[in-house]
GUBAKOL-932794 format. One record per residue (C-alpha): x, y, z; residue number from 1. Coordinates in steps of 0.02 Angstrom, whole numbers, plus 32768, in hexadecimal, padded with zeros to 4 digits. Layout:
- X Y Z NUM
...
REM end
This chain:
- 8974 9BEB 83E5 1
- 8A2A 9C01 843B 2
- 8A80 9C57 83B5 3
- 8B30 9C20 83DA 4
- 8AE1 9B75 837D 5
- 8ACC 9BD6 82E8 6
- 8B6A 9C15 82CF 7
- 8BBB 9B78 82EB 8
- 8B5C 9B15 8283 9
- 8B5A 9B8F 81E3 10
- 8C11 9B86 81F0 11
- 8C1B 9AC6 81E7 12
- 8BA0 9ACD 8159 13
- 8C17 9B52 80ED 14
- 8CB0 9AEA 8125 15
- 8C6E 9A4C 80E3 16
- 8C2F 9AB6 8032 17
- 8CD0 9AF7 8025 18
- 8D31 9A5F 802F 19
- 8CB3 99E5 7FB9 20
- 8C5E 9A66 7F4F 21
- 8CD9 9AE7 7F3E 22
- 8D5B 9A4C 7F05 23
- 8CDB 9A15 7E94 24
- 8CBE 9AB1 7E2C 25
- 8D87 9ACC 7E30 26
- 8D82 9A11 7DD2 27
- 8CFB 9A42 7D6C 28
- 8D38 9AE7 7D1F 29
- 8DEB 9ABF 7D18 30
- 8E5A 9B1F 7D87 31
- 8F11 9B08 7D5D 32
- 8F88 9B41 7DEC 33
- 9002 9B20 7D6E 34
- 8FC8 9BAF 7CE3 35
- 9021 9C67 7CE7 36
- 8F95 9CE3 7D3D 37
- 8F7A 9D97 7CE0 38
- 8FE6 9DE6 7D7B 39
- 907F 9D91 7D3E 40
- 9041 9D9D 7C71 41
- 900A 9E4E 7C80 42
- 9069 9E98 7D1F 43
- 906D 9F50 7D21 44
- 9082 9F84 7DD4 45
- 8FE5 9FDC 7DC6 46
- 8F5F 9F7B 7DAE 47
- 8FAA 9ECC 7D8D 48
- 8FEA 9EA7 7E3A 49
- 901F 9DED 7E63 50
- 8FE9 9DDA 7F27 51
- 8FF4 9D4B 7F86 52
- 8F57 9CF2 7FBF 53
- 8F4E 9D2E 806D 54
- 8F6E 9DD5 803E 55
- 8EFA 9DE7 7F95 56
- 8E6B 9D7D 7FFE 57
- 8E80 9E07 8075 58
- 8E52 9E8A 7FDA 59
- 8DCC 9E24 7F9A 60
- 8D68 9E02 8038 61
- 8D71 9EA6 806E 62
- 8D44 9EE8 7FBC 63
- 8C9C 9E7E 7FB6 64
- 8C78 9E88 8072 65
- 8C54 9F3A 808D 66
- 8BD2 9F51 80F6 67
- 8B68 9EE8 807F 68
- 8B64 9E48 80E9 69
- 8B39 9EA6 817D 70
- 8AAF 9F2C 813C 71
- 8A57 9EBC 80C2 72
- 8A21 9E42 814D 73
- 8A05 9EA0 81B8 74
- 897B 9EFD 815E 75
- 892D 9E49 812D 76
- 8916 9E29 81CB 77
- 885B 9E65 81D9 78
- 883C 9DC6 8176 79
- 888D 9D68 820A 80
- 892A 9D08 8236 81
- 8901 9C5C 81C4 82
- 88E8 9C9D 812C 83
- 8988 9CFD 812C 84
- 89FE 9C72 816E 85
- 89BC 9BF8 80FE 86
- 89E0 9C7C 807B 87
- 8A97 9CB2 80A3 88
- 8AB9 9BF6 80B0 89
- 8A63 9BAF 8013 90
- 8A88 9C45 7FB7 91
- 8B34 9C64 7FEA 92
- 8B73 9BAD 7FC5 93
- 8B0C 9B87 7F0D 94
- 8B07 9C28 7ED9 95
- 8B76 9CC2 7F15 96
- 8C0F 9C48 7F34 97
- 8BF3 9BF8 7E7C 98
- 8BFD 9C94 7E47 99
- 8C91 9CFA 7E89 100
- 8CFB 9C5E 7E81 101
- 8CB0 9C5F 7DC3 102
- 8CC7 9D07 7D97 103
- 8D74 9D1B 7DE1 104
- 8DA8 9C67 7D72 105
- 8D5D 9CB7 7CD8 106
- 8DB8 9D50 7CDF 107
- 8E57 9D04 7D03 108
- 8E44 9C9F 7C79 109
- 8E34 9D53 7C00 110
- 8EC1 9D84 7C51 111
- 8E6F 9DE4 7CDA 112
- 8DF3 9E43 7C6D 113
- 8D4D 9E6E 7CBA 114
- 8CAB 9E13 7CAA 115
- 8C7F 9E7D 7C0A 116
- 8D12 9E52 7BB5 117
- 8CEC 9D9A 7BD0 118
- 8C42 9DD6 7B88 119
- 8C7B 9E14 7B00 120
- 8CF0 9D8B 7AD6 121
- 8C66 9D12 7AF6 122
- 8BB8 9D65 7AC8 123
- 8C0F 9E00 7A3E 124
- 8C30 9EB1 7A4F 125
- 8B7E 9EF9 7A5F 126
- 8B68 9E8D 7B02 127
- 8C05 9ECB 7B3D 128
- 8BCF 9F70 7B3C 129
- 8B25 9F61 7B77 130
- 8B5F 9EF3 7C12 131
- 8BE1 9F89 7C2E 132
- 8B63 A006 7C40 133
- 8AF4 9F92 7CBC 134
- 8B8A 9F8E 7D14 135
- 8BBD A042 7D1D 136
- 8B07 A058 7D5D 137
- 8B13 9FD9 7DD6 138
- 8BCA A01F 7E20 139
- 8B7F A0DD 7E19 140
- 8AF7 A07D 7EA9 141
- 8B80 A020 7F01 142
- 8BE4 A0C9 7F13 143
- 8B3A A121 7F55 144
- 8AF4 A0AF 7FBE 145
- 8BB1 A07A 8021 146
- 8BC9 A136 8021 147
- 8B41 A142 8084 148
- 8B6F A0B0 8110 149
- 8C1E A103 812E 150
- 8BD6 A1B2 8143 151
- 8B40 A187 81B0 152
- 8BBE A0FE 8224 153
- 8C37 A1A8 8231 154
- 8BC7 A210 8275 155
- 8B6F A182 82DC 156
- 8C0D A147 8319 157
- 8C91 A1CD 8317 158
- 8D27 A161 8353 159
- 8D35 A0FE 82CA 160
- 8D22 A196 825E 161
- 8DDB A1DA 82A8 162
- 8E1C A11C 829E 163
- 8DF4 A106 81E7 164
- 8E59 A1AE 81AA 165
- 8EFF A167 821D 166
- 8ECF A0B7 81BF 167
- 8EE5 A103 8120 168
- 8F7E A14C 813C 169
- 8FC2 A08F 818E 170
- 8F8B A04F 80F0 171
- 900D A0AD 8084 172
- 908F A0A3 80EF 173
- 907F 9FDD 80E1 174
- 9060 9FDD 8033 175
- 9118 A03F 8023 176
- 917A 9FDB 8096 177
- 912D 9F30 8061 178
- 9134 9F57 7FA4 179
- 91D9 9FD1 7FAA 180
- 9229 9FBA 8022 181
- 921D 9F08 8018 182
- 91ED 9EEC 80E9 183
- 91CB 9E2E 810F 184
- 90E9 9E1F 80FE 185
- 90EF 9DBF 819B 186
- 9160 9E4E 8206 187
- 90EB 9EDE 81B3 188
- 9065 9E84 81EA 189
- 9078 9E69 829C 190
- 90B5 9F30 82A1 191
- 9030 9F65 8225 192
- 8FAC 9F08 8296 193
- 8FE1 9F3C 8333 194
- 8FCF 9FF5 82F8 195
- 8F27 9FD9 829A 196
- 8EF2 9FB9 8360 197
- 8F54 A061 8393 198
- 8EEF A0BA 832A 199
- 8E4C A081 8357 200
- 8E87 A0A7 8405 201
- 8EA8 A154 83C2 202
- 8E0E A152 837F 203
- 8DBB A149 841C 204
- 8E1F A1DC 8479 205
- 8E05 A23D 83E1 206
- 8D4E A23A 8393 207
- 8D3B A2A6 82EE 208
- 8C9A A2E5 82E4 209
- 8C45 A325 823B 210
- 8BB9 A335 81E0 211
- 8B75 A2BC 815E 212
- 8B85 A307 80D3 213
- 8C31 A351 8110 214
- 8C62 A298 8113 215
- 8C0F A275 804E 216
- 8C74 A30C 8014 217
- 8D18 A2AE 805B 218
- 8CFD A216 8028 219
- 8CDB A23B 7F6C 220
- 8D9A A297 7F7F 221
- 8DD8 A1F6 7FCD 222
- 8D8E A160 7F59 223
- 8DC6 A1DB 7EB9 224
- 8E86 A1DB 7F04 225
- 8E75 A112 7F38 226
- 8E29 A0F0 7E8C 227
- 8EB3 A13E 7E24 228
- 8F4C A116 7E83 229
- 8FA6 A069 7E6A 230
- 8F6E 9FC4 7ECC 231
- 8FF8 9FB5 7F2C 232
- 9002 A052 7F94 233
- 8F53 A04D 7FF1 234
- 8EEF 9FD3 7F9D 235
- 8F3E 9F38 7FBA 236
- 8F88 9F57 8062 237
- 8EF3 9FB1 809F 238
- 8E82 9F18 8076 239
- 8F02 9E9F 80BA 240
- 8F0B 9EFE 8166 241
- 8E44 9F0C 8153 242
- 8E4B 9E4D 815B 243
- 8E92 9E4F 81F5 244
- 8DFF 9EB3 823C 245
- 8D84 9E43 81FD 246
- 8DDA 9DAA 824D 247
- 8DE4 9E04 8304 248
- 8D18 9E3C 82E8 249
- 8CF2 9D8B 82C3 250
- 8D5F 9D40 8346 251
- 8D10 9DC4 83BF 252
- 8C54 9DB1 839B 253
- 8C53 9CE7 8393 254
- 8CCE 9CDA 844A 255
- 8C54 9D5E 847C 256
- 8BBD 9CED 843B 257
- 8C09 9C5A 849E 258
- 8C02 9CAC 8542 259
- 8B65 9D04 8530 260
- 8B06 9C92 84D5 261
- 8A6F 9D09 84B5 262
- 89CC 9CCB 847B 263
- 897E 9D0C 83C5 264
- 88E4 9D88 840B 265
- 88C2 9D98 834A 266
- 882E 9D1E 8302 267
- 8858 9C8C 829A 268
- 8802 9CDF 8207 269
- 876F 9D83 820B 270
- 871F 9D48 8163 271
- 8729 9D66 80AC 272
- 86E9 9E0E 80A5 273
- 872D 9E86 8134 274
- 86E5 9F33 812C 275
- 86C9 9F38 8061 276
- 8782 9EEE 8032 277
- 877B 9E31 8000 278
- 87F2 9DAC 8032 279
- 87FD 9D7F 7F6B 280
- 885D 9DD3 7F3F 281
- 88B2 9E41 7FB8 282
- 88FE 9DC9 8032 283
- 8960 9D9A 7FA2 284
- 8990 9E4C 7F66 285
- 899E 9E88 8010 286
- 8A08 9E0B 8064 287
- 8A88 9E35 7FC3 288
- 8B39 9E24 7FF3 289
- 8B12 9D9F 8071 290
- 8AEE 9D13 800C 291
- 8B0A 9D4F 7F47 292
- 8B3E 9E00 7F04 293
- 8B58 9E38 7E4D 294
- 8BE2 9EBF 7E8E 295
- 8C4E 9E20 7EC4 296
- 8C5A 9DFA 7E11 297
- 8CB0 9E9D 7DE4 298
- 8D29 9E8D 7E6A 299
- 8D5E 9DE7 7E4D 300
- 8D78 9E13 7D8E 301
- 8D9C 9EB5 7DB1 302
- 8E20 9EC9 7E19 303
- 8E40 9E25 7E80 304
- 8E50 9DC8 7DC8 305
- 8EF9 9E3F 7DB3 306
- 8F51 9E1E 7E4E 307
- 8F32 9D53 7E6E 308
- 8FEB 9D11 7E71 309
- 8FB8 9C4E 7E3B 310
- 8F04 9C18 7E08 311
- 8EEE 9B87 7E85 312
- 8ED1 9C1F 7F07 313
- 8E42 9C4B 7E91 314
- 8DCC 9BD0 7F08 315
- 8E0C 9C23 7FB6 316
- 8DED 9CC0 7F7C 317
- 8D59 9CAD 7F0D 318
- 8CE2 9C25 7F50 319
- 8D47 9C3D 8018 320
- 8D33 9CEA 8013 321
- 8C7A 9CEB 7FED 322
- 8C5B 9C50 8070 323
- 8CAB 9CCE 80F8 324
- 8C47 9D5A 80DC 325
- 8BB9 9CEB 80F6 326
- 8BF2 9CB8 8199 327
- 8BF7 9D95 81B9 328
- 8B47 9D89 8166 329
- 8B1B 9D1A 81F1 330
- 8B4F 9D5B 828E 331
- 8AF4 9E18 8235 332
- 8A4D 9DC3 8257 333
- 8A72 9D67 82F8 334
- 8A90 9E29 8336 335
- 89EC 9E5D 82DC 336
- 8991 9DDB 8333 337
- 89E0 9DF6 83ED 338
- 89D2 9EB1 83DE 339
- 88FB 9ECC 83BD 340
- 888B 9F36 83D5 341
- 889F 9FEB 8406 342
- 894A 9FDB 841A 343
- 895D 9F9D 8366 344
- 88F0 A034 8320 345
- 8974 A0A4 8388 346
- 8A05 A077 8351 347
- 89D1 A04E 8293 348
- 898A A109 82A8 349
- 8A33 A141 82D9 350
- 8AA9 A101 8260 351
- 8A4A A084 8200 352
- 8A74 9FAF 81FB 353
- 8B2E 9FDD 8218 354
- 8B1C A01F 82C6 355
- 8AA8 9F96 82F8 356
- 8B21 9F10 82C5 357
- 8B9F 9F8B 832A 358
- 8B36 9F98 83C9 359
- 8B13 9ED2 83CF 360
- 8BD7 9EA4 83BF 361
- 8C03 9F1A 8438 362
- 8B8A 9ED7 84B8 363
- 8BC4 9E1B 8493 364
- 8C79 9E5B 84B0 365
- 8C4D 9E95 855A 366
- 8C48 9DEB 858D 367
- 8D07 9DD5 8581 368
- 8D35 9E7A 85C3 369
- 8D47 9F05 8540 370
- 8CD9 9F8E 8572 371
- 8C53 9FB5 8504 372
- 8C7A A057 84AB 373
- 8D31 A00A 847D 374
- 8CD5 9F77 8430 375
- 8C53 9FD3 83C8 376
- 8CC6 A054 838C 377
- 8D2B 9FD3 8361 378
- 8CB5 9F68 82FA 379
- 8C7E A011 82A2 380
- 8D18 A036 8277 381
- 8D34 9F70 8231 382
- 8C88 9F8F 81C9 383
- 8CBA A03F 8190 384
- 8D58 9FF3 814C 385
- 8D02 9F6D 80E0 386
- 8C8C 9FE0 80AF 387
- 8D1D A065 8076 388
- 8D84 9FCD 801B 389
- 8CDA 9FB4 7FBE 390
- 8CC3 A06B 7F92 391
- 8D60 A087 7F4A 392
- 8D67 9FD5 7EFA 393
- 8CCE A00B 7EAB 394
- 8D01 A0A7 7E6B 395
- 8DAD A048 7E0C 396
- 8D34 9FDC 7DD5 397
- 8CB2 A05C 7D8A 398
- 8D58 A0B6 7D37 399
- 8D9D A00E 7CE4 400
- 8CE2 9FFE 7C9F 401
- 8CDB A0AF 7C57 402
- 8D81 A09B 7C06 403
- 8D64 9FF9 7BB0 404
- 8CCC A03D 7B62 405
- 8D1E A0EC 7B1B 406
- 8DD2 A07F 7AEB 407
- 8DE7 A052 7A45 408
- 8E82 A007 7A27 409
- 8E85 A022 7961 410
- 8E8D A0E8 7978 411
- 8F3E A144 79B8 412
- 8EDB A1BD 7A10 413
- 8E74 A17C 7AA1 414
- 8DBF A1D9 7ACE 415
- 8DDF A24D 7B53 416
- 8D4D A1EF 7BBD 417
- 8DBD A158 7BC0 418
- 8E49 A1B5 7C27 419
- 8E40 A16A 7CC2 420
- 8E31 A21B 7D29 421
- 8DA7 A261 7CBC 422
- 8D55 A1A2 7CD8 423
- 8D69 A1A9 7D9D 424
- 8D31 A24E 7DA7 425
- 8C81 A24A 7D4A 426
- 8C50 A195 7DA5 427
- 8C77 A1F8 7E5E 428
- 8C32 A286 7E3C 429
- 8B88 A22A 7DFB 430
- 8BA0 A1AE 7E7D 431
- 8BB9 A23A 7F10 432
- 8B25 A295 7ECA 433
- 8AB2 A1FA 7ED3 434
- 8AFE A1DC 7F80 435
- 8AC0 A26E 7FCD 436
- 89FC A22C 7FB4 437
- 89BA A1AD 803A 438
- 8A1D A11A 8068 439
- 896E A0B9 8082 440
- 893B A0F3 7FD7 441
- 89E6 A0C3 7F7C 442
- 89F5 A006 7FD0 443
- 896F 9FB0 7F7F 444
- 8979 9FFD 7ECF 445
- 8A42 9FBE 7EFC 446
- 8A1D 9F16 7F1D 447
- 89A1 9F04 7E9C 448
- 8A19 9F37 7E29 449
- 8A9D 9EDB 7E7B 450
- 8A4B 9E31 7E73 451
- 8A2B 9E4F 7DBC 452
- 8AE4 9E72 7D92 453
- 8AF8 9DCA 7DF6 454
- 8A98 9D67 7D76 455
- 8ADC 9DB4 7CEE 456
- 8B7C 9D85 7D2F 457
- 8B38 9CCD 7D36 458
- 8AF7 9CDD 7C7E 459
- 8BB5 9D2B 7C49 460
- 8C18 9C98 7C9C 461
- 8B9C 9C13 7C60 462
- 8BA4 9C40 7BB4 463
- 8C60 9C4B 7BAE 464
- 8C5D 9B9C 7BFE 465
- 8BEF 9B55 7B7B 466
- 8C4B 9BAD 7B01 467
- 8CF3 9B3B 7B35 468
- 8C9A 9A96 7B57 469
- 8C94 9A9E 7C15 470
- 8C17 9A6F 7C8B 471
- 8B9D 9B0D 7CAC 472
- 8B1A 9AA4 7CFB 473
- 8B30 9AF9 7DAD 474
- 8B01 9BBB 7D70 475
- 8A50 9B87 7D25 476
- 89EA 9B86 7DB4 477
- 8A41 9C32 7E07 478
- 8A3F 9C89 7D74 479
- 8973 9C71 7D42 480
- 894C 9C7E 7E0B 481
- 89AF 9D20 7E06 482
- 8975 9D66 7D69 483
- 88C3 9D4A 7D91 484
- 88D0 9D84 7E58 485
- 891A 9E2B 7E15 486
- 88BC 9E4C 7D85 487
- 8811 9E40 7DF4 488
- 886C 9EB1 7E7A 489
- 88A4 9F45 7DFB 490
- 87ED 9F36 7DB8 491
- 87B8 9F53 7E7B 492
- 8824 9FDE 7E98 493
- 87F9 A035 7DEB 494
- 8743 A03F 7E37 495
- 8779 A070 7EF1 496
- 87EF A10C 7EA5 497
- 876B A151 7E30 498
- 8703 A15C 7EAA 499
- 877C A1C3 7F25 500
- 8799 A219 7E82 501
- 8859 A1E6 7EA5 502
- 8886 A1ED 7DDD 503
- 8937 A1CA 7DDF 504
- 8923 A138 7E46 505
- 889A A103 7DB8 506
- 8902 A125 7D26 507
- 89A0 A0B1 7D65 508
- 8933 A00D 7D67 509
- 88E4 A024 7CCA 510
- 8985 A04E 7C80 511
- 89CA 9F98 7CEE 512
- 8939 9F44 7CA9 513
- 8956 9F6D 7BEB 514
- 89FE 9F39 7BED 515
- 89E6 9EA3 7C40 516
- 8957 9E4E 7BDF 517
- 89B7 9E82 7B40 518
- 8A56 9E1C 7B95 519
- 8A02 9D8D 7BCF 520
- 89AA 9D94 7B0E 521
- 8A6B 9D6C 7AC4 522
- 8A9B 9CF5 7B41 523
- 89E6 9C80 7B2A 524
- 8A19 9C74 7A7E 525
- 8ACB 9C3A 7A9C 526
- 8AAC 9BCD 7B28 527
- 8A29 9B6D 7AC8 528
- 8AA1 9B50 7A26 529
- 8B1B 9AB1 7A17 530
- 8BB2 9ABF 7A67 531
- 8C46 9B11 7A0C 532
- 8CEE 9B12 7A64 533
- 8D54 9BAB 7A60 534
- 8E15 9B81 7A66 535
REM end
């Protein structure tokens, strides 16, 4: 099959989803453009942020993105090419977009609290707290397993290792002139864009070339300083000029597409059991990011939530935002399927999913006339960026989660463990420590767990729109498919890790598991009383 087709076509099918079912869910839930947002209730210049919509869709894509859409894929790609479309395209339209476009609405609506706060004011404290440490677990995962795709694409691609440190440092002098300084968005932009591509080109005069765990050890340094340090000064403009390098990558791969036009080499579909791992469940768990992810939740009530200027962008950013990583889900397995064979064990050998993805763009921007080593470097450095935004998005959101469950507001004198320092501190240094294990190990125990904190999030927004009389109708089917897809797949991965003898990857599902039956327990019982509308 020409693959340009399928690029094409899954972008008229998102397009049309966006425009009839995205509107209808907006009509469904509610969404006032009119209402104050928590950015202008609760502004703080730290956290509470208002953004525009270009610029805070810019943070939230590349805060869910990561290298999630890309690597998850990828990987399910042994099952073959049609099971994994059909599953970023059915999944990422009825159930991941339902539910970042959800969660983001709900926590706007609790004035930009995270999904356990909306737990807690919808299910009590107890579930609150229970859903905060699933989700502390589930972040500590996110941290290891990203920390992993940035070191490995370093060392495999050292380029994009010197472009990312002269990114940073672009980042914060944006941040300051936009936010201080006051310099007109559209001006910064065309400079800050125009030296984003300087310092790739930099990049590529001046490889940096260290080890692995070199890279882990700066990294954990880096996402503790971007955790801590207000929104403004990296992590907004960073993500926004992030945007930008998502855009180009697209742009590049599908012109590229149009002139090569490769044929998928990859089967159709390999069967339901490729050597010893099952098609139910792991194509769902696996694929991730790419069609629904439980770590989208957090962002969009974690940080996104706190900057949205007016809550008609809440469908852009929420349901849009989810609809275009698709479309980067997409083009991840048309490179999987035109790069086979030894070539694909190669380069997955080399630096894993990421510098697959890397090698295929490159070649399909060839056909246009960059040379190849600009245009993988390049791409690298795009997915190393994501993949960074996600990391230290991650690690914010694991230190907002460990201070709302130490803060108690009735006592003068807060628990040291809900400082924000100590918080950021103890979830990189676990998360660092877990990161230095195998990335192939750490991915599906991450997804697993990731796909559960998805339908949790589906239980939490259901319940709270019971609880005020609106339609919930569209999160019953996601929710049960996901609860039951990643129950079976912990169970699965409980057995494979006791028998490496892998304990620490055995005692995070069970812990997962616990947690979540005892969830889903409180929600059954509230989703099957008569409706009681909360003011």
């Amino acid at each position: 099959m020409n693959s340009l087709v399928l690029v094409l076509v899954s972008i008229v099918i998102f397009s049309i989803a966006y425009v009839t079912y995205g509107a209808w869910l907006a009509k469904q839930w509610g969404v006032d453009p009119t209402r104050k947002t928590p950015a202008h209730t609760k502004a703080d210049g730290v956290d509470y942020v208002p953004a525009s919509a270009p610029v805070l869709l810019g943070h939230h894509f590349a805060s869910i993105a990561g290298a999630g859409p890309i690597s998850g894929p990828i990987q399910a790609a042994i099952f073959g090419w049609v099971p994994v479309m059909l599953w970023i395209i059915i999944g990422g339209i009825f159930f991941g977009g339902v539910q970042d476009f959800g969660s983001l609405f709900a926590s706007i609506r609790h004035n930009g609290n995270s999904i356990g706060e909306i737990i807690e004011a919808n299910m009590g404290k107890k579930g609150k707290r229970l859903f905060a440490i699933f989700a502390w677990l589930t972040l500590l995962l996110v941290v290891a397993a990203f920390t992993n795709i940035v070191a490995n694409t370093f060392v495999s691609v050292p380029e994009a290792a010197s472009a990312s440190l002269m990114f940073i440092v672009l980042a914060i002098v944006f941040g300051f002139a936009v936010y201080r300084k006051g310099i007109n968005l559209t001006i910064a932009s065309i400079i800050g864009v125009a030296v984003l591509f300087t310092c790739i080109a930099l990049g590529n005069m001046f490889p940096l070339v260290l080890s692995k765990n070199v890279w882990v050890g700066f990294l954990m340094v880096y996402i503790f300083i971007a955790s801590v340090t207000p929104v403004w000064i990296l992590l907004q403009p960073r993500d926004y000029l992030n945007s930008f390098l998502l855009y180009a990558m697209i742009i590049g791969a599908v012109l590229g597409l149009v002139i090569t036009r490769p044929t998928i080499q990859l089967p159709a579909f390999t069967g339901f059991n490729v050597n010893g791992s099952f098609l139910f469940p792991m194509l769902f768990v696996t694929v991730a990011c790419g069609a629904i992810s439980g770590f989208h939740s957090l962002v969009g009530s974690g940080t996104t939530s706190k900057q949205i200027d007016n809550e008609g962008d809440a469908k852009v950013i929420g349901y849009g935002g989810m609809l275009i990583e698709c479309v980067l889900a997409v083009i991840a397995i048309i490179t999987a399927a035109y790069v086979t064979g030894d070539k694909f064990a190669e380069l997955a050998a080399a630096g894993g999913p990421v510098n697959v993805f890397s090698d295929g763009i490159g070649n399909f921007m060839t056909s246009f006339g960059i040379p190849f080593t600009v245009g993988k470097s390049f791409v690298a450095l795009a997915v190393s960026a994501f993949a960074l935004t996600s990391l230290d998005t991650a690690t914010r959101l694991g230190r907002f989660i460990f201070q709302e469950f130490f803060e108690d507001d009735t006592k003068e004198t807060q628990n040291i463990l809900a400082n924000r320092y100590v918080s950021t501190t103890i979830t990189v240094v676990i998360g660092g420590w877990l990161a230095l294990g195998s990335y192939n190990a750490i991915w599906p125990v991450f997804g697993s767990a990731n796909q559960l904190l998805a339908a949790l999030a589906l239980i939490a927004i259901a319940v709270w729109l019971k609880n005020t009389g609106k339609n919930y109708s569209m999160f019953v089917i996601p929710m049960c498919f996901m609860f039951v897809v990643t129950v079976v797949a912990l169970i699965l991965l409980i057995q494979t890790n006791l028998a490496k003898a892998n304990y620490v990857l055995v005692v995070f599902p069970i812990l997962l598991l616990v947690l979540a039956f005892i969830l889903a327990a409180y929600a059954y019982q509230i989703l099957t009383k008569k409706t009681s509308v909360k003011a």
